[in-house]
N, C-alpha and C positions, 0 to 999 in steps of 0.2 A: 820554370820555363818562361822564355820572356815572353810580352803580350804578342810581338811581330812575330815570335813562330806560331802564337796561337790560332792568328789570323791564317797564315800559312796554312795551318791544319784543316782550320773550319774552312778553307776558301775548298782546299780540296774535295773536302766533303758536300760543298755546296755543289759542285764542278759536275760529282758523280748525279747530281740530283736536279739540277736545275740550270744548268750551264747552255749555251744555244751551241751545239753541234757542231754547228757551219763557223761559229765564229771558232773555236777552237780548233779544228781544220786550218783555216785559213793560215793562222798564227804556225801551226806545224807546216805545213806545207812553205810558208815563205823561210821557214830554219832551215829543212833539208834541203832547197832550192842555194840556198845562199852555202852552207856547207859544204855541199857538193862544188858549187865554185869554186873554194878556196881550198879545198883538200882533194877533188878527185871525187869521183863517182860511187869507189869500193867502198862501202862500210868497212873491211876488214884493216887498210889502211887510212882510215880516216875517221879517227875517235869522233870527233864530234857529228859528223854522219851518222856514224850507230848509237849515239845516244839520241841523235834526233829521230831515225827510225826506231829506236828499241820504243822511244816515249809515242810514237803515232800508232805506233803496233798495239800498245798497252791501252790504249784510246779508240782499236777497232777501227783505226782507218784502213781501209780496201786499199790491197798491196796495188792495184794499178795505178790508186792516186800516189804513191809514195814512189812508184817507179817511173812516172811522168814527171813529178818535183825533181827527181835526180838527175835526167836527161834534162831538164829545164836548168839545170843549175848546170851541167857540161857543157851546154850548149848543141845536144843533139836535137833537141825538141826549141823552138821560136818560145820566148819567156819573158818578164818581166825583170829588168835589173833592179833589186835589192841593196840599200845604205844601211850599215850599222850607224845608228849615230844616239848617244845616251844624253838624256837629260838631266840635270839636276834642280831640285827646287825644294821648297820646304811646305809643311802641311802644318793643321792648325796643332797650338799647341811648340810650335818651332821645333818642331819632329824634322830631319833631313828624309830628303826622298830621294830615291839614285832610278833613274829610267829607262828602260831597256828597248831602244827601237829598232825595226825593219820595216824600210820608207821607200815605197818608189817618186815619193812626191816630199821633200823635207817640210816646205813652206807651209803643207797642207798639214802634216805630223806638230810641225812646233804649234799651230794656231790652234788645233782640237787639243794639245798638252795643257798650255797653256789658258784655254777654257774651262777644260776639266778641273786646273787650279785654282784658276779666280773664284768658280761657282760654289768651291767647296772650301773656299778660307786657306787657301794655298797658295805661293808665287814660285814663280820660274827662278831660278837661281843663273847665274852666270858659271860659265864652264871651270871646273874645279874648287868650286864654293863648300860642295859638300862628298867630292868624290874621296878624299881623304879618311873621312869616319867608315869606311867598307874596308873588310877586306876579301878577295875571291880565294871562295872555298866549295870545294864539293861536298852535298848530300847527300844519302843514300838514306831512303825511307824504309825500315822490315814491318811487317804486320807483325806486332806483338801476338797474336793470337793464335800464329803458325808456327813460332819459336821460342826456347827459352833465350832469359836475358843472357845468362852465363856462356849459349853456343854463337848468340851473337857478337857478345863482348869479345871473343878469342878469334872467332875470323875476322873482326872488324880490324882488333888490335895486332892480329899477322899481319896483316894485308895493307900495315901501314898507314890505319886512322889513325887519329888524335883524339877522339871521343866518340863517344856515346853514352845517349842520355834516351831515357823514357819521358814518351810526351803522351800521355793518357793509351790509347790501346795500338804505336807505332814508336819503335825505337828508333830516334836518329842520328844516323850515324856523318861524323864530320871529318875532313882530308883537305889536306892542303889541295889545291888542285894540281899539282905537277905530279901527283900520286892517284887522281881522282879513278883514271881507269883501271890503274893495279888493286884500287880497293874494290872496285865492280868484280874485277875476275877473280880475287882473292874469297870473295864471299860468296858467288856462283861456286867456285869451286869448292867450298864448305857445304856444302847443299842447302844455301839459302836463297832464295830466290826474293828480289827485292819488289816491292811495288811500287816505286820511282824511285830517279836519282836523276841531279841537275848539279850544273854549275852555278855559283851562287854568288851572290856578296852581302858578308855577313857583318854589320854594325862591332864598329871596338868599342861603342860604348851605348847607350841606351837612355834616352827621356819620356819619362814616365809621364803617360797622359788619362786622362780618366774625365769623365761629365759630358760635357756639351762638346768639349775638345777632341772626345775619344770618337761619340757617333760622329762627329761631320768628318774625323778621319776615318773612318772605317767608309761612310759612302762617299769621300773622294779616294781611295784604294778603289773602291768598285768601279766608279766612274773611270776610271783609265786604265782599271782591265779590261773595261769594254770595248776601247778602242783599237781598232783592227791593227793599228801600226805598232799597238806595243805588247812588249814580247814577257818583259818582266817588271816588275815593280817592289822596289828595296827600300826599308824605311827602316830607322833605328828607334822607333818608338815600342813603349814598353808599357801595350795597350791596359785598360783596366778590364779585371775579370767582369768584374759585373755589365761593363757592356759588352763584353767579347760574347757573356753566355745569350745576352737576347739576341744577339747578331744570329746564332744557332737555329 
């Protein structure tokens, strides 16, 4: 398992336990807002709506905030307009970093990015520097603890994955993404019920960082999760266990 889904894992785990509420809110709320934009208010026709309501549901968010984000995104409710715009830049170590934003203010997004980088032994990349080493794939996360490996590999592998692999006590499951939502329904309908899935961008290759390189990357990761304007954060580093375990 490489180190960056490590981090993945532990970030989730840290998420359940120590994560500020409101900021994870905020982050859901500006996706459904913006989805509903672009596809239409129905989750039933609009895949990425219901995956941004299935993940706020999974998070406990109060359906009236999720039904206000919606009509804010149709334009029935007065709202905030929302920019996709992704960053790219490198972390220490010459790790690529791929950044996922939703900005009502760009000027204000690139200048806290680009702090979070400087402060933690990182630089801003210019646009297409390092979007090349990604590629967008969907994940589907199962609790190993709720299923066997064998019921998940056969709905995974119907339904039109390309892997699955065991990452300590969650099997993760991987899809191209023009398949992403037939793997969601393909493994519901198997009677597995998942405990996230997201659209992703997954590294074609991997640099292995470890020492002084690895913690100031693991607290520049943290640092620009914190920021309210970004959404995701993708790096192709291939953290060392031994500081992935103190991060724990």
């Amino acid at each position: 398992m490489s180190g960056h889904s490590k981090w993945s894992t532990i970030k989730r785990k840290k998420g359940a336990l120590d994560a500020k509420r409101g900021q994870i809110f905020t982050k859901l709320i500006r996706e459904i807002t913006v989805a509903a934009r672009h596809g239409g208010g129905n989750p039933e026709f609009n895949p990425r709506l219901r995956l941004a309501v299935d993940t706020a549901k999974a998070q406990n968010m109060p359906s009236d905030n999720i039904e206000r984000a919606i009509k804010k995104g149709t334009g029935e409710l007065e709202g905030v307009s929302y920019e996709e715009i992704a960053y790219e830049g490198y972390g220490p170590g010459g790790v690529a970093l791929y950044i996922e934003t939703l900005t009502d203010n760009g000027n204000r997004t690139v200048a806290d990015v680009r702090h979070a980088l400087g402060k933690h032994g990182g630089s801003l990349g210019t646009s297409g520097s390092v979007a090349w080493q990604f590629e967008r794939k969907g994940q589907v996360v199962i609790d190993a603890g709720r299923y066997t490996e064998e019921a998940v590999f056969e709905a995974a592998i119907e339904a039109g994955a390309e892997d699955v692999v065991r990452e300590g006590d969650e099997f993760i499951i991987t899809c191209e993404y023009t398949v992403f939502n037939d793997v969601q329904e393909g493994i519901k309908k198997a009677g597995i019920d998942p405990s996230s899935a997201e659209l992703t961008w997954i590294p074609s290759n991997e640099v292995a960082v470890a020492g002084k390189d690895a913690e100031k990357l693991l607290k520049l990761l943290d640092a620009l999760d914190e920021l309210d304007d970004v959404q995701h954060v993708h790096s192709n580093a291939d953290i060392d266990e031994a500081v992935l375990a103190e991060a724990m």
